[in-house]
C-alpha positions as CSV (number, residue, x, y, z in Angstrom):
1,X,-167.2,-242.1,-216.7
2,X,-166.0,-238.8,-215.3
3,X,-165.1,-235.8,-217.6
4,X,-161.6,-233.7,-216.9
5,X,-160.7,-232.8,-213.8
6,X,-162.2,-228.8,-213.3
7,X,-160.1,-225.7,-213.2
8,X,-160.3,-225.8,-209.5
9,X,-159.2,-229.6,-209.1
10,X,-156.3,-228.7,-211.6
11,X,-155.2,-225.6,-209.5
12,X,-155.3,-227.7,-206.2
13,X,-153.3,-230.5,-208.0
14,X,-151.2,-227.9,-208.9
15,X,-151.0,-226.5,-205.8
16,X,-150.1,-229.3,-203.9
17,X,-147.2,-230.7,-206.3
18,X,-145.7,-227.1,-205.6
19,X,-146.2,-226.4,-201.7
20,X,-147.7,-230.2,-200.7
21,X,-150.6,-231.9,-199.7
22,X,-150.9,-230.7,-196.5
23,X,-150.6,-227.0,-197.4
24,X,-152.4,-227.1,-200.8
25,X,-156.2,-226.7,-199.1
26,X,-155.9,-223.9,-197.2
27,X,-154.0,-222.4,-200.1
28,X,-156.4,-222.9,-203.0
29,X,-159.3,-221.8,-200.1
30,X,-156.8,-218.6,-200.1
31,X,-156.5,-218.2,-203.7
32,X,-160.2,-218.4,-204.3
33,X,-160.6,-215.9,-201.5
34,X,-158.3,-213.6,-203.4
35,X,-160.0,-214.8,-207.1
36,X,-163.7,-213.6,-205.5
37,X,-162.6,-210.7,-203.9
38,X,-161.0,-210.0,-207.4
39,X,-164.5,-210.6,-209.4
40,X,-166.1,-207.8,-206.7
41,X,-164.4,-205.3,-207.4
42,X,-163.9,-205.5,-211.4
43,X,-167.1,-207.2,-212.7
44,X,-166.9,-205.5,-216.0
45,X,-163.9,-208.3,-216.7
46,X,-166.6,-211.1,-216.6
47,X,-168.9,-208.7,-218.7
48,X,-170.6,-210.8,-222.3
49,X,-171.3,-208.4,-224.8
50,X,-169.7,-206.2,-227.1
51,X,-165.6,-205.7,-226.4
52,X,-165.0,-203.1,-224.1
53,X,-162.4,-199.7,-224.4
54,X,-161.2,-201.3,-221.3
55,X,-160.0,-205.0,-222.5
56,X,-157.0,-206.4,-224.0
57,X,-157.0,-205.9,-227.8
58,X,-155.1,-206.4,-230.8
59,X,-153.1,-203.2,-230.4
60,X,-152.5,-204.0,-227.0
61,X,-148.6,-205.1,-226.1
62,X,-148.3,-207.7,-222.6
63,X,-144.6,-208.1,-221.3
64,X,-143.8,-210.9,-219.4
65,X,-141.0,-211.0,-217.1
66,X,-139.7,-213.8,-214.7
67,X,-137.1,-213.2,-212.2
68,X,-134.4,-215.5,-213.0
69,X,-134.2,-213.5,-216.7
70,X,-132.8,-210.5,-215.3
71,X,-128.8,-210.3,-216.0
């Protein structure tokens, strides 16, 4: 018996219902370039411990905007 699918499995099935099968690959190889290079630079994001000044908290406020919900 196999478990779920991982995160990256998901994000490739994701990527190639959105841009193909052909494309999705070298796309999620992209993405994880981007991801890693991401984790480099801000390590203190992947930090266990004690909450930090520097993350998201109760007081914090996230807007979300999308393109097509400007009038």
């Amino acid at each position: 018996m196999t478990g779920p699918p991982s995160p990256r499995d998901r994000i490739h099935d994701h990527l190639a219902f959105l841009y193909g099968p052909d494309r999705a690959p070298a796309l999620a190889e992209r993405l994880d370039a981007i991801l890693r290079d991401f984790h480099r630079r801000n390590p203190h994001l992947t930090e266990r411990g004690p909450a930090r000044r520097d993350r998201l908290t109760e007081k914090d406020a996230v807007l979300i905007t999308y393109g097509d919900q400007v009038t």
